[in-house]
N, C-alpha and C positions, 0 to 999 in steps of 0.2 A: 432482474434486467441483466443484462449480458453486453459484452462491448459492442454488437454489433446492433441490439436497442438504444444503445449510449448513443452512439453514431447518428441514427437517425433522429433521436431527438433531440440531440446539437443541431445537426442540418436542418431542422424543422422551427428551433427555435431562435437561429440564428438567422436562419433565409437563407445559406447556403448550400452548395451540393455536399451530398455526401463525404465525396472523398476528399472534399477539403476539409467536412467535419471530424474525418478520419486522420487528416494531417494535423490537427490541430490537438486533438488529443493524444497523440504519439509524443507530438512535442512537450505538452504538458506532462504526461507522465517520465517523459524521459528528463524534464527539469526536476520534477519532483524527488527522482533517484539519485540527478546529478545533485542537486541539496543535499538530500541525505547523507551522501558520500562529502561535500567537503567540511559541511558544517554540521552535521552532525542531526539536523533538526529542519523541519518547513511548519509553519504555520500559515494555515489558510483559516485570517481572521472568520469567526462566524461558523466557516465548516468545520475544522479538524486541524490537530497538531500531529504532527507523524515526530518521533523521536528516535532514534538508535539508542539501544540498550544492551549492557552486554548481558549472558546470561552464562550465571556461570555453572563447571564441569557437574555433576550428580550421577548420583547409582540408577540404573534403570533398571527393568525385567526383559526379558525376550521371549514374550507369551508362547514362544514355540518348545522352546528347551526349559523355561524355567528358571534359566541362570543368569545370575547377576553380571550385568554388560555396566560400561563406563560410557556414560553418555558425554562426548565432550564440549567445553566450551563453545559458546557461538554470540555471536550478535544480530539482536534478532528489532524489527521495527514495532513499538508500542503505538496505539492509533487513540488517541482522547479527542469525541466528539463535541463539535463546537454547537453555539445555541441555537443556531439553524438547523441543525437534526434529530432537536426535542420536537418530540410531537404530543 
């Protein structure tokens, strides 16, 4: 499913149009991100925890050349599925 299946079956399951199914998950993933960014973490009991992690600097390859490149530092989001996405 794709956001714009997401869409419709918000709209569908909600009783709403579309494009307020469409406002409403903008705004939900832009909370999600806004979370991310002050605290570090969102848990959506049942669904999934999202976490920021750092990850840190490592040697890589550069399948082209062959040669050893320096991968650097990042922080990256861990996602651990909650018990509603055991199937």
């Amino acid at each position: 499913m794709n956001k714009t299946g997401l869409v419709e079956a918000i709209a569908l399951k909600a009783n709403v149009s579309k494009a307020e199914a469409a406002k409403v998950l903008d705004a939900a993933i832009e909370a999600v991100v806004d979370g991310l960014k002050k605290e570090g973490k969102v848990e959506l009991v049942g669904f999934a925890s999202l976490k920021v992690a750092e990850r840190a600097a490592r040697t890589g390859i550069n399948p082209l050349t062959k040669q050893a490149i320096t991968i650097p530092a990042k922080k990256v989001v861990k996602f651990k599925a909650g018990s509603k996405l055991a199937f």
